[in-house]
C-alpha positions as a Markdown table, in Angstrom:
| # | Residue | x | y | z |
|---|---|---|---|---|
| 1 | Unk | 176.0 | 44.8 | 157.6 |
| 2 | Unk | 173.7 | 47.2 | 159.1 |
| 3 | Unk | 170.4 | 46.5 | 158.3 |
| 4 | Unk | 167.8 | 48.6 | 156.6 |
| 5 | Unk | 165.2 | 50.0 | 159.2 |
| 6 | Unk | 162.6 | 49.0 | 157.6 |
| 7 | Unk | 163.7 | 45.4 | 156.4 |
| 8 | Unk | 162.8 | 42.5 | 157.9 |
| 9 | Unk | 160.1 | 44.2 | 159.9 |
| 10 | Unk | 156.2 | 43.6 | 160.0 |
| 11 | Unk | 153.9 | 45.9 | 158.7 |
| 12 | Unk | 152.0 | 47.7 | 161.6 |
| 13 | Unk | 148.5 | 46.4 | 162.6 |
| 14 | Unk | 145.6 | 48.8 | 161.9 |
| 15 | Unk | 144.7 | 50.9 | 163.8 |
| 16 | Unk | 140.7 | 50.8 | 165.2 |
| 17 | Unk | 138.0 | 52.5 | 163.3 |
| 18 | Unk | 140.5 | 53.0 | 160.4 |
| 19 | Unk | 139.2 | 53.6 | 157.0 |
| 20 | Unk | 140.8 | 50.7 | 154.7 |
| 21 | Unk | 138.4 | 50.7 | 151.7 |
| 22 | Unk | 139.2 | 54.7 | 150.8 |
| 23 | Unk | 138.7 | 54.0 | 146.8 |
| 24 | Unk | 134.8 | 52.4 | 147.6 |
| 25 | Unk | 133.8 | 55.5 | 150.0 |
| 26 | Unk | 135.5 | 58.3 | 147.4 |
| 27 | Unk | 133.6 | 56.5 | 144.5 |
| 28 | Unk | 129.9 | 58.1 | 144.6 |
| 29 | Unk | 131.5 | 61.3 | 145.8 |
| 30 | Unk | 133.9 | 61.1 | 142.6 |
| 31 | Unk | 131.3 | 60.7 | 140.5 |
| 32 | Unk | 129.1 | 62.9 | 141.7 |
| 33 | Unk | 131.4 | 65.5 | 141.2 |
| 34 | Unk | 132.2 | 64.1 | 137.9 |
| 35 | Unk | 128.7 | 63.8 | 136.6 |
| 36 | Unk | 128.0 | 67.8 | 137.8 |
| 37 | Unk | 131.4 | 69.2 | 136.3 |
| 38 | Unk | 132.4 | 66.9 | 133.2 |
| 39 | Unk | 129.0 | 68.4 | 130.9 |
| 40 | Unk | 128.3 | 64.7 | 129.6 |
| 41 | Unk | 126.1 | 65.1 | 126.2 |
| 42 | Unk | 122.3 | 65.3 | 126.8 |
| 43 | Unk | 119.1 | 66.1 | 124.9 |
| 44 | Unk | 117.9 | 68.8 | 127.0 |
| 45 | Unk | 117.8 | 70.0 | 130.6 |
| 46 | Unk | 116.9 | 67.2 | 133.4 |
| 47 | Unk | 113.5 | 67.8 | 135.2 |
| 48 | Unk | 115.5 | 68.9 | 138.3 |
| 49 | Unk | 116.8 | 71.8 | 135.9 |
| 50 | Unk | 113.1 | 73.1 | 134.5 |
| 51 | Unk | 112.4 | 72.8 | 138.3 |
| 52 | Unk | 115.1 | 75.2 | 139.4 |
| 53 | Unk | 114.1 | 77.5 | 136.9 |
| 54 | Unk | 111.2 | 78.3 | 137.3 |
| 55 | Unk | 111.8 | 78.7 | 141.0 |
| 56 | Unk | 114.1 | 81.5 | 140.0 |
| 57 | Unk | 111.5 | 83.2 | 138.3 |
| 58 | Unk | 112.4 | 83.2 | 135.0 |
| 59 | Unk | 109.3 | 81.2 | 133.7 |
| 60 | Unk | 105.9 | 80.2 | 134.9 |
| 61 | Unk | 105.3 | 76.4 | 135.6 |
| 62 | Unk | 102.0 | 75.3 | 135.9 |
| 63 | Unk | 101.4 | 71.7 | 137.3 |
| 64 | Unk | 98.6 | 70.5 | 135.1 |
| 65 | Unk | 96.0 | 68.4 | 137.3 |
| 66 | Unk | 92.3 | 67.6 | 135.6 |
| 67 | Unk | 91.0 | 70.7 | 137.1 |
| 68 | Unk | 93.2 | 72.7 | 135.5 |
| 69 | Unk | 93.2 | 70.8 | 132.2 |
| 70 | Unk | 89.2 | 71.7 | 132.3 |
| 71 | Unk | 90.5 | 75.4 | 132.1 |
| 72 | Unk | 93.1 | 75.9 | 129.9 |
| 73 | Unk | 93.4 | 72.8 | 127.9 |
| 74 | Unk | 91.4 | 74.3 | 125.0 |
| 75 | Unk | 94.2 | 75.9 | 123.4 |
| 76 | Unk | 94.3 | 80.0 | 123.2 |
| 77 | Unk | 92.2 | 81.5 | 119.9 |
| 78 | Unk | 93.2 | 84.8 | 118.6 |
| 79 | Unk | 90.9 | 86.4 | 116.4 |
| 80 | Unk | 90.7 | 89.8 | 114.0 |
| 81 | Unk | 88.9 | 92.1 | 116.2 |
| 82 | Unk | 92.3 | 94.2 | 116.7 |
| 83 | Unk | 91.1 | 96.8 | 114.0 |
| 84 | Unk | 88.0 | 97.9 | 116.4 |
| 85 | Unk | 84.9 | 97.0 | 114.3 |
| 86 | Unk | 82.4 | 94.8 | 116.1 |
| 87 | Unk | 80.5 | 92.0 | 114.1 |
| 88 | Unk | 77.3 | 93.5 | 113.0 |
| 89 | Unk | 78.8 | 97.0 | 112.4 |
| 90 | Unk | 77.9 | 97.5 | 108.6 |
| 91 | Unk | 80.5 | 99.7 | 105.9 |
| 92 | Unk | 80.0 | 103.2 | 105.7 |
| 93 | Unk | 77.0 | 103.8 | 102.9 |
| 94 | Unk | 79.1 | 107.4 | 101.3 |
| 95 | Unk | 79.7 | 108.3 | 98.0 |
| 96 | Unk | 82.6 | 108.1 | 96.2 |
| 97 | Unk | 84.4 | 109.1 | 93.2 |
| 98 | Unk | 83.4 | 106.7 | 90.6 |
| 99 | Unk | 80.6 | 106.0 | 92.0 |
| 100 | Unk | 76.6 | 106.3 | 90.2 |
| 101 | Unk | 74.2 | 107.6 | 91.2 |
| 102 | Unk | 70.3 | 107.9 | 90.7 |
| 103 | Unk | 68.6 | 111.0 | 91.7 |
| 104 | Unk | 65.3 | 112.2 | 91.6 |
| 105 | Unk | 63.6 | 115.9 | 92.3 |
| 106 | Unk | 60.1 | 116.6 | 93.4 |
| 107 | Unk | 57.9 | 119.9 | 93.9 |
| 108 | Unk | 55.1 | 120.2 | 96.1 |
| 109 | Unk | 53.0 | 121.8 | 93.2 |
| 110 | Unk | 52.4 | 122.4 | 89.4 |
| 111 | Unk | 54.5 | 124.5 | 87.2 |
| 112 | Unk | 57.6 | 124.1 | 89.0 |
| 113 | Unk | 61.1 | 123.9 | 87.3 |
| 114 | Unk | 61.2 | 120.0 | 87.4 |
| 115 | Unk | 57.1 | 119.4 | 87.3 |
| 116 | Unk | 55.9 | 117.2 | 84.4 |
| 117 | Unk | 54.9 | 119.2 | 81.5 |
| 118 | Unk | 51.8 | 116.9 | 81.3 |
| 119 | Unk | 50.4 | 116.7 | 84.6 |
| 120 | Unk | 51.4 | 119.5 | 86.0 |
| 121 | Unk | 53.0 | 117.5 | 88.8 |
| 122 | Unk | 55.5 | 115.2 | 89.7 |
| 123 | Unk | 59.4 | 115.5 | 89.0 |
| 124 | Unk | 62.7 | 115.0 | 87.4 |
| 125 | Unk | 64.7 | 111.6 | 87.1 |
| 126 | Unk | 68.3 | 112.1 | 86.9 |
| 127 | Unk | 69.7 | 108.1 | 86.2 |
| 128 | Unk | 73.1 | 107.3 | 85.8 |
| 129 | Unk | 75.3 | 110.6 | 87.4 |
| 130 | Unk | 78.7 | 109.3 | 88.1 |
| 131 | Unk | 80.7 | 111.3 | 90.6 |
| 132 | Unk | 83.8 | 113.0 | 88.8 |
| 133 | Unk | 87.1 | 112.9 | 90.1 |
| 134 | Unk | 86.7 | 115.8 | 91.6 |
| 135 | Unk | 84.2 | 114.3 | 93.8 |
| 136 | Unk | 81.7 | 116.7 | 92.5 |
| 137 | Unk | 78.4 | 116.1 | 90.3 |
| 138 | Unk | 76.5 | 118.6 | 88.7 |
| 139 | Unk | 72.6 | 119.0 | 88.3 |
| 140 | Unk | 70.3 | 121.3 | 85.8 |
| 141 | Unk | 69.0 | 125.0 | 88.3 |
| 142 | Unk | 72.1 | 124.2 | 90.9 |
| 143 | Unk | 75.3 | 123.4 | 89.1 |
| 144 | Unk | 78.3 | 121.4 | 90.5 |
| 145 | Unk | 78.1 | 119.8 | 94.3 |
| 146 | Unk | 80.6 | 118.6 | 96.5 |
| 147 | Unk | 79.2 | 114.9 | 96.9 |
| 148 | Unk | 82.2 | 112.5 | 97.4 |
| 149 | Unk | 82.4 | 111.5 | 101.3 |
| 150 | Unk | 78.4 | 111.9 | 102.2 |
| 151 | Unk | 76.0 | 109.5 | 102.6 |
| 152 | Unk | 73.0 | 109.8 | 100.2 |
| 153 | Unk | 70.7 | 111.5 | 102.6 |
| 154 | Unk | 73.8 | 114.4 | 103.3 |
| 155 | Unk | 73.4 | 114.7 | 99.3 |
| 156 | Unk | 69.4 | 114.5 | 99.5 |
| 157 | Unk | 69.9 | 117.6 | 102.2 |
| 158 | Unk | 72.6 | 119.6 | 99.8 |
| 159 | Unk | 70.1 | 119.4 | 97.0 |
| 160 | Unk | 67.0 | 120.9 | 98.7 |
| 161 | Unk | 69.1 | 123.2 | 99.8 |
| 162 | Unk | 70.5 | 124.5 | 96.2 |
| 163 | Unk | 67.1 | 124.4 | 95.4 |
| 164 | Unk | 65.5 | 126.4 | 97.9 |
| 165 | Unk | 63.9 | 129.5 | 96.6 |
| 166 | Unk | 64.0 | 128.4 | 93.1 |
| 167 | Unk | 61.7 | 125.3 | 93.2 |
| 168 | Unk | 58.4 | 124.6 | 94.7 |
| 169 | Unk | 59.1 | 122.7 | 98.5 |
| 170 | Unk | 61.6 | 120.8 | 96.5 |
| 171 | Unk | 62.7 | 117.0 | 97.5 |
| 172 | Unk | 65.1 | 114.8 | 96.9 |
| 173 | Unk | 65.6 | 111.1 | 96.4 |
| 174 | Unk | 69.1 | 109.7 | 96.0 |
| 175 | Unk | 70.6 | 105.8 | 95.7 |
| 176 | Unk | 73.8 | 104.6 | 95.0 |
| 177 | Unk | 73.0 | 103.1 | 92.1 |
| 178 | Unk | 76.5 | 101.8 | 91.3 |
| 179 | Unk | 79.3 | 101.8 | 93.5 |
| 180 | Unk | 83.2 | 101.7 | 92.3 |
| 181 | Unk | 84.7 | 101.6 | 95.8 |
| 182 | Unk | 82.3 | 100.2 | 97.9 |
| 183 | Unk | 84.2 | 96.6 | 97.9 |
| 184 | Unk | 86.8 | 94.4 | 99.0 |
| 185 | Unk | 89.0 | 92.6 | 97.9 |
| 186 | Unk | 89.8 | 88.5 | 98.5 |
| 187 | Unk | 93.1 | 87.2 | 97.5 |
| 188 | Unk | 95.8 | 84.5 | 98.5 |
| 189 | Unk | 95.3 | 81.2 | 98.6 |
| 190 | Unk | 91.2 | 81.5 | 97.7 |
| 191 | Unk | 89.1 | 79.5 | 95.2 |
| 192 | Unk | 88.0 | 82.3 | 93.3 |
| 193 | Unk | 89.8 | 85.8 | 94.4 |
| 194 | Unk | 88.4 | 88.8 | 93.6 |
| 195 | Unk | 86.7 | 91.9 | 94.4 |
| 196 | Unk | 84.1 | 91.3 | 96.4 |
| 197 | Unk | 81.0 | 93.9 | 96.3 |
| 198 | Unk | 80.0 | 95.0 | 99.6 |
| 199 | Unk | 75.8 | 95.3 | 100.5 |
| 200 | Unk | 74.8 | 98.0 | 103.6 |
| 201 | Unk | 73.6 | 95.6 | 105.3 |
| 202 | Unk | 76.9 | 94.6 | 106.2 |
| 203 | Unk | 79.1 | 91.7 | 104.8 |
| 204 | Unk | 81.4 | 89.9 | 107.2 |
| 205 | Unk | 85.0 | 87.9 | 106.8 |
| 206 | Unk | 83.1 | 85.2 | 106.2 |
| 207 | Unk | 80.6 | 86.0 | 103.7 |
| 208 | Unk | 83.6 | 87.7 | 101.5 |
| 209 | Unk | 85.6 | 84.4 | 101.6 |
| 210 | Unk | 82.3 | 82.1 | 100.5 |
| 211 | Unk | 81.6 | 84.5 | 98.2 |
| 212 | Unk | 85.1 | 83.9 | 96.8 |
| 213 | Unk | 85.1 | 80.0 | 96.9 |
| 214 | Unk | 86.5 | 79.5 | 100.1 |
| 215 | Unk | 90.0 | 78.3 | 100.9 |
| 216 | Unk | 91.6 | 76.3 | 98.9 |
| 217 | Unk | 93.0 | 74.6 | 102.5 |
| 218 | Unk | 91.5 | 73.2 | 105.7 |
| 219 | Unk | 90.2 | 76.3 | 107.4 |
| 220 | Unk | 92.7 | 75.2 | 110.5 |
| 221 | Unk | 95.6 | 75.8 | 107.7 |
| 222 | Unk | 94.6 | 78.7 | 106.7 |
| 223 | Unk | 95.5 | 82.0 | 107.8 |
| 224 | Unk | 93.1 | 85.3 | 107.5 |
| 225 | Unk | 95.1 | 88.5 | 107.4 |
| 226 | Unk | 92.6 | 91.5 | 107.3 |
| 227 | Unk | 94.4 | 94.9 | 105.9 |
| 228 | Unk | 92.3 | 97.9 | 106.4 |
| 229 | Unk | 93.9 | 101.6 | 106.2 |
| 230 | Unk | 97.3 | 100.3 | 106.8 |
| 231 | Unk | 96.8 | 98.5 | 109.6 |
| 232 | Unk | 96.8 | 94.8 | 109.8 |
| 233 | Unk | 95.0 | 91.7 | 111.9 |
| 234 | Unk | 95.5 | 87.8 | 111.5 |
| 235 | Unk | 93.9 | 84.5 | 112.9 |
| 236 | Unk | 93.8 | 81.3 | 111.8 |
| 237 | Unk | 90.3 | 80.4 | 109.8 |
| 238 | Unk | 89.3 | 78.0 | 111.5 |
| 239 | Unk | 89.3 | 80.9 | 114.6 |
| 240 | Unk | 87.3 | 83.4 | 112.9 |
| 241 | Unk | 84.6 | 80.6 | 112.4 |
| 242 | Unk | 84.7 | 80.1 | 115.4 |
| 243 | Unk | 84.3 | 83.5 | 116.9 |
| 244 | Unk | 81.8 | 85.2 | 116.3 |
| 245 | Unk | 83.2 | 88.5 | 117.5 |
| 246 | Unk | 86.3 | 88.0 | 115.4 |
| 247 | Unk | 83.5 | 87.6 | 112.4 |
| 248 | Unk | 83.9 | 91.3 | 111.9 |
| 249 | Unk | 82.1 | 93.1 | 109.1 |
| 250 | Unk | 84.1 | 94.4 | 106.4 |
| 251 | Unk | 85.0 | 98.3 | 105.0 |
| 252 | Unk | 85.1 | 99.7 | 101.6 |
| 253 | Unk | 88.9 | 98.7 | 100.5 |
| 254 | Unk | 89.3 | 96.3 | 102.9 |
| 255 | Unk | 91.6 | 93.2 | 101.4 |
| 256 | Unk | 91.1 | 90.0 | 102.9 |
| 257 | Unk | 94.1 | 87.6 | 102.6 |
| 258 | Unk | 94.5 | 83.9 | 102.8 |
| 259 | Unk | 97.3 | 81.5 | 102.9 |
| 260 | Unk | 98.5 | 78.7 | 103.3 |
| 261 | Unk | 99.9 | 78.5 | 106.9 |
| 262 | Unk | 99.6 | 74.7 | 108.3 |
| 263 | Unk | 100.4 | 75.1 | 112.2 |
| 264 | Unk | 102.9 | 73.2 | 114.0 |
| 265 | Unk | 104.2 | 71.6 | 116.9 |
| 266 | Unk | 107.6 | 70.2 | 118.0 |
| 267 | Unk | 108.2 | 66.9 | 120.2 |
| 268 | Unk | 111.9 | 66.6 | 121.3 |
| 269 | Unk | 113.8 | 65.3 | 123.9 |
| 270 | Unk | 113.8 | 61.2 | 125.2 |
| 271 | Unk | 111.4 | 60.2 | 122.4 |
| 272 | Unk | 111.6 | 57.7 | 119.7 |
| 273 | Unk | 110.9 | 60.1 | 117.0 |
| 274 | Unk | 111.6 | 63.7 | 117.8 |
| 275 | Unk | 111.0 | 66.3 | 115.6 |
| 276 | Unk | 108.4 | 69.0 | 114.4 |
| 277 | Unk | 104.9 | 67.7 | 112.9 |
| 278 | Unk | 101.7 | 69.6 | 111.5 |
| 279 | Unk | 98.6 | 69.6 | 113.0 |
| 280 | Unk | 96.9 | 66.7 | 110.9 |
| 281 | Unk | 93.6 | 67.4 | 112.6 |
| 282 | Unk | 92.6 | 70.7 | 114.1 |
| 283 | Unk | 93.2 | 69.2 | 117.8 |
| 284 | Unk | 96.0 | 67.5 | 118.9 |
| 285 | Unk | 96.4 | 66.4 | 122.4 |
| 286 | Unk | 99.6 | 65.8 | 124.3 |
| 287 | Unk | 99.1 | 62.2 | 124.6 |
| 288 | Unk | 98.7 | 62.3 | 120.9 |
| 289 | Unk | 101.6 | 64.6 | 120.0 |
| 290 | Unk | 103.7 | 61.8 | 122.0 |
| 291 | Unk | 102.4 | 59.1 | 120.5 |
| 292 | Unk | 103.2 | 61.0 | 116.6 |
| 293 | Unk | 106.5 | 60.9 | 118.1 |
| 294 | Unk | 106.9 | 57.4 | 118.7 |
| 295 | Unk | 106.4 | 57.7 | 122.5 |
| 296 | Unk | 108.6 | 58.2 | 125.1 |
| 297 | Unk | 111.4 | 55.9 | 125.3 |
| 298 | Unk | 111.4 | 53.3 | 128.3 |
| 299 | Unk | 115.1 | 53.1 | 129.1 |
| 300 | Unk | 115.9 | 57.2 | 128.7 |
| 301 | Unk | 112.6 | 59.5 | 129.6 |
| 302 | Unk | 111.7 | 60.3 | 133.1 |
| 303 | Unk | 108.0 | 59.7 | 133.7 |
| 304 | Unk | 107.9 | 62.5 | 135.5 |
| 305 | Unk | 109.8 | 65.5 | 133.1 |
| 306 | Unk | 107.0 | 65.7 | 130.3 |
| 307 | Unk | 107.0 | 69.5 | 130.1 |
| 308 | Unk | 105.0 | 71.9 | 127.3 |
| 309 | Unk | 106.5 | 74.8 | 126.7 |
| 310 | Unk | 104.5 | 77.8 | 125.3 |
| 311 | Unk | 104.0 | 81.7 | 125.0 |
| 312 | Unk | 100.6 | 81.9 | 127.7 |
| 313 | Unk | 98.7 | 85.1 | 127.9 |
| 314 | Unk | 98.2 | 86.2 | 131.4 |
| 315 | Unk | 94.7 | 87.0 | 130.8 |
| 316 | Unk | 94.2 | 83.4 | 130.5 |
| 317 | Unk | 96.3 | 82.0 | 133.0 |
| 318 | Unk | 94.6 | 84.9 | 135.6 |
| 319 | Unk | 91.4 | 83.1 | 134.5 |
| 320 | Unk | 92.3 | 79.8 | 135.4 |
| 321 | Unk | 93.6 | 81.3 | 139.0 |
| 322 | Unk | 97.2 | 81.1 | 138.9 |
| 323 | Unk | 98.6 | 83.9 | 140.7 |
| 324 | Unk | 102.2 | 82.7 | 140.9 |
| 325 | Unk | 103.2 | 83.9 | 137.2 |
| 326 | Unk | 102.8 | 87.6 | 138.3 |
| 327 | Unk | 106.7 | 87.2 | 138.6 |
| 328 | Unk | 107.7 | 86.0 | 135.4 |
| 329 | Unk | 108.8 | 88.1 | 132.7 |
| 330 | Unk | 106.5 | 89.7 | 129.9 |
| 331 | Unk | 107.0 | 88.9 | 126.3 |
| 332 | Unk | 105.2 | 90.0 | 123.1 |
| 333 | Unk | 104.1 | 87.2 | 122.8 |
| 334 | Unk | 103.0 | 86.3 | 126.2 |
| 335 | Unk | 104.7 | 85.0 | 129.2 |
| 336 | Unk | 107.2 | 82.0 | 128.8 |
| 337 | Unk | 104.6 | 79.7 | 130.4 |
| 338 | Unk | 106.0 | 75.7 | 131.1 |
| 339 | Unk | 102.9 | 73.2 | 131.7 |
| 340 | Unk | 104.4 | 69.7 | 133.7 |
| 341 | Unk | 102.9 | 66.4 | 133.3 |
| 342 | Unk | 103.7 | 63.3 | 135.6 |
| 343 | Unk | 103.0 | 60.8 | 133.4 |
| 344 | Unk | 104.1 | 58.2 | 136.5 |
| 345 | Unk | 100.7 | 59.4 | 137.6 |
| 346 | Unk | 97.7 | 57.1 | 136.1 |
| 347 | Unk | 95.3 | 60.1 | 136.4 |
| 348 | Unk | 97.8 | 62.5 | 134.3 |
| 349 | Unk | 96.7 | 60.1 | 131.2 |
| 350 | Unk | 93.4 | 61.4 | 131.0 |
| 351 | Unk | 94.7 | 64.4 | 131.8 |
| 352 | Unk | 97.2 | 64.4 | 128.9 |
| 353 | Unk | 94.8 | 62.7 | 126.5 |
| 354 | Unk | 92.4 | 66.5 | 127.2 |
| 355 | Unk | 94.9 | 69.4 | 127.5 |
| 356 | Unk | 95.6 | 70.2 | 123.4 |
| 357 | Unk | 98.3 | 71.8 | 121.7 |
| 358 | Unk | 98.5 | 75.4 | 119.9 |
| 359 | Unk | 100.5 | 76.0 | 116.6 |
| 360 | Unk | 103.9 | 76.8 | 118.0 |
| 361 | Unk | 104.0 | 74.7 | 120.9 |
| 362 | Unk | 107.2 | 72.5 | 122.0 |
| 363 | Unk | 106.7 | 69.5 | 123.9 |
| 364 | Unk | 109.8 | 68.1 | 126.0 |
| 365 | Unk | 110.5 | 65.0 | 127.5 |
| 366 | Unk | 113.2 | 64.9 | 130.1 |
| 367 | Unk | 116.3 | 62.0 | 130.2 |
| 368 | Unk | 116.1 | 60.2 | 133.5 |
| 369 | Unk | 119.0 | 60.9 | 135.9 |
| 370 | Unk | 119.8 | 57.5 | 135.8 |
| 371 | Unk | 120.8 | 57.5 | 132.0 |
| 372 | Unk | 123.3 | 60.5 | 132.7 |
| 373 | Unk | 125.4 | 58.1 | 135.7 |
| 374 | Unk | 125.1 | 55.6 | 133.2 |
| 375 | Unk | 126.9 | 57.8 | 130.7 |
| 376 | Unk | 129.4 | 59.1 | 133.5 |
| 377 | Unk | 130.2 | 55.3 | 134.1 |
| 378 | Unk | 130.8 | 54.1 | 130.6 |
| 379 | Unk | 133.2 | 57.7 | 129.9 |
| 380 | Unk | 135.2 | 56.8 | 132.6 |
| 381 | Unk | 134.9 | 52.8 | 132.1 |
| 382 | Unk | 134.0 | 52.6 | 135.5 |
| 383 | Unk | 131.1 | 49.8 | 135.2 |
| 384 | Unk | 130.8 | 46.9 | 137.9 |
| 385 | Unk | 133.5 | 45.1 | 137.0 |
| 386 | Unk | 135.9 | 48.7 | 137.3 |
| 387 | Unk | 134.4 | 48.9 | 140.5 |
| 388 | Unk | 134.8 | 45.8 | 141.8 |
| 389 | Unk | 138.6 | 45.6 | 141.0 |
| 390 | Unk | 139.0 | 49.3 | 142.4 |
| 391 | Unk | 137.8 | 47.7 | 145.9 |
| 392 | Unk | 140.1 | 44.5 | 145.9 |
| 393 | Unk | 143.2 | 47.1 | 145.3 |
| 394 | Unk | 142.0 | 49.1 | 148.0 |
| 395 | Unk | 141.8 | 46.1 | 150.4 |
């Protein structure tokens, strides 16, 4: 019998600088590929991916060091000075229809048409002359007048005037005695809403809202809308307060509105607790808004991925000399700013524990890149022992 060629004979020797463990040295490369192609379930992106984006452009991030934090980490205010009235600007004083007035005619000398019949001298009181709808009123030697829309001393001039050849150097006196229009109005979520009567001295937000009780909520829950001729302007309470120039004096018809409007942040990501939470207090920290969270979790965040995502005006991040965001794109809102902390940095704990939150902010914590090869290993049941058995085949 012819034997087989291959039977019976030795199995040839290895040849030098061979590779005999080929499963060992394919292994990280497999699951390298594995980990970048097989979209394994995650929380959010990895720190690697906020990096690479905003190096793309697309957002601004800002690495937040104390200096920094000293700048922007009071968080941005927005106040009600949008409708253009500065704070000690008082309401216009003009009549209006509905409105009374007091009125009262001298003459330089006896015998005139409204001299006292007694003394010769004096004048006329006219007490209690409401403005018709017409916006007109009408007086004894000068009939009706066009009043509705002038100040008392226009209607003062337009008197003397009507009275000029008739009476002696006449002279009028004129007061809003009354005034149906000269108010605003507080309503929402106040302790006493109402109308709110306003003096020419000039009444501001403020003023109107204690006048009405105040809010019925912490001033940082409540929301001031301001509506004046159609337009509109909001802010938080505790913001006007705080601002004097956002303090603005009130119009006849304004409507001041408040409601209840708690503001909010949201913690997501490697935490214990994710989710969104109110503002308890009017400033929350990051370090605090992590700890409402339960912290960071040991074996999933990366120290080193705690990112705050917000809206940023560029006014504000000019001011604090960051020139890089000119590229990033412009919002309504602002420009899609994303604030880093390394928390594997000691310092970045005071750091954190100053920069505060604004109402809308989202606070991310990244997953390690560790925890995602961990994931890859168990999906494919590739742990220790896997690879330890994948070797002993190869050799």
């Amino acid at each position: 019998m012819i034997p087989s060629p291959t039977r019976g004979l030795a199995a040839p020797p290895a040849r030098a600088g061979a590779t005999r463990p080929l499963i060992p040295c394919l292994l990280p490369l497999l699951l390298t590929t594995c980990l970048a192609a097989c979209g394994l379930p995650q929380q959010g992106p990895q720190t690697s991916a906020v990096l690479a984006t905003a190096q793309s452009g697309d957002v601004a991030l800002v690495e937040v060091t104390r200096t920094l934090a000293e700048r922007l980490g009071t968080p941005p205010r927005h106040g009600l000075g949008g409708l253009g009235t500065g704070p000690t600007a008082a309401p216009t004083n003009a009549a209006a229809i509905g409105d009374t007035l007091d009125i009262r005619i001298l003459e330089a000398g006896s015998g005139g048409l409204f001299g006292n019949s007694t003394t010769g001298g004096g004048g006329t009181d006219f007490t209690g002359i409401v403005i018709d709808r017409q916006g007109r009123l009408s007086l004894p030697y000068i009939g009706t007048l066009d009043v509705a829309g002038r100040t008392p001393t226009e209607i003062e001039t337009a008197i003397e005037t009507a009275l000029r050849g008739k009476a002696i150097e006449p002279q009028a006196l004129v007061r809003i005695a009354q005034s149906a229009t000269n108010r605003a109005t507080v309503a929402g979520d106040a302790a006493n809403p109402g109308p709110y009567p306003l003096s020419l001295g000039g009444d501001r937000v403020s003023q109107a809202i204690a006048a009405a009780g105040g809010s019925r909520f912490p001033a940082h829950e409540t929301r001031v809308t301001l509506v004046r001729a159609g337009q509109t302007a909001s802010a938080r309470l505790s913001d006007v307060l705080l601002q004097p120039e956002s303090d603005i004096a009130l119009q006849r018809g304004d409507m001041v509105v408040l409601t209840h409007e708690p503001p909010r942040y949201t913690v997501n990501g490697s935490v214990a607790e994710p989710g969104t939470f109110p503002f308890d207090t009017p400033d929350i920290s990051v370090l605090e808004a992590l700890s409402t969270a339960g912290g960071a979790e040991d074996n999933r965040a990366d120290p080193g991925g705690v990112f705050l995502f917000r809206l940023e005006s560029s006014a504000r991040l000019a001011a604090a000399g960051l020139s890089g965001p000119d590229r990033a794109p412009r919002t309504q809102g602002g420009i899609p700013t994303i604030y880093r902390f390394d928390l594997s940095d000691p310092n970045t704990q005071f750091t954190a524990a100053q920069f505060q939150l604004a109402d809308g902010d989202t606070l991310y914590v990244a997953t390690a890149p560790a925890v995602q090869l961990d994931k890859l290993l168990r999906a494919f049941n590739l742990g220790l022992t896997a690879a330890r058995r994948a070797q002993q085949l190869a050799e």
